[in-house]
N, C-alpha and C positions, 0 to 999 in steps of 0.2 A: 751723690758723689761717692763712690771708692777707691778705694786702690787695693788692687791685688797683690798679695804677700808671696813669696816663695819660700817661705817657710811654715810651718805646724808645731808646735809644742803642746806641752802636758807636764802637767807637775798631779804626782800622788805620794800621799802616806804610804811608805811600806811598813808593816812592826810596829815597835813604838820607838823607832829612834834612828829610823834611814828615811829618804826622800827621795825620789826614783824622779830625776829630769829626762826627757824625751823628748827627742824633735825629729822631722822628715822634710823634705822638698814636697813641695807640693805635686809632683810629678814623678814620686817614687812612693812605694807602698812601705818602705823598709824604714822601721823606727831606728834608731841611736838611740840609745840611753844611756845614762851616768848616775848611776847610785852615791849619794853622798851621805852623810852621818847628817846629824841634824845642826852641827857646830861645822861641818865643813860648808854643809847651805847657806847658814848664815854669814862663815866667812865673805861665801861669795856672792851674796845677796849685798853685805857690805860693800866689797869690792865694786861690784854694780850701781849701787848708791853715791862712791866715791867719784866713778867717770862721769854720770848722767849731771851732778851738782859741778865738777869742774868744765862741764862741755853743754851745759843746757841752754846755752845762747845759741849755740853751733847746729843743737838739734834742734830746736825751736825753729830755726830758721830750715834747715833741710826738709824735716815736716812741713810746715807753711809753703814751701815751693816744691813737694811733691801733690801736696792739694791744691794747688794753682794749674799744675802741670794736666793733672785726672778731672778738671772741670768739663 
């Protein structure tokens, strides 16, 4: 069983105090990137933390019937 993603990410150390995010479509060669400090990452590592725990009934189930769907 998979499912295929349309998207690509990457997370690296830049320095000692940036974090360089990058993502692409799976169908383009062209990275995006977003540089952030290592407190704006966390901010938003946060932030991520905060949707995923108010809405992980919601994802639990979209996952569970996107691998239903790719059997």
């Amino acid at each position: 069983m998979s499912s295929k993603l349309n998207w690509n990410f990457r997370v690296n150390w830049i320095g000692e105090d940036h974090i360089l995010v990058a993502y692409k479509k799976q169908d383009n060669d062209d990275w995006q990137e977003f540089l952030f400090t290592v407190r704006e990452y966390s901010e938003w590592m946060s932030l991520l933390q905060e949707f995923n725990t108010a809405f992980s009934e919601q994802i639990d189930e979209k996952l569970v019937e996107s691998y239903l769907k790719n059997e």
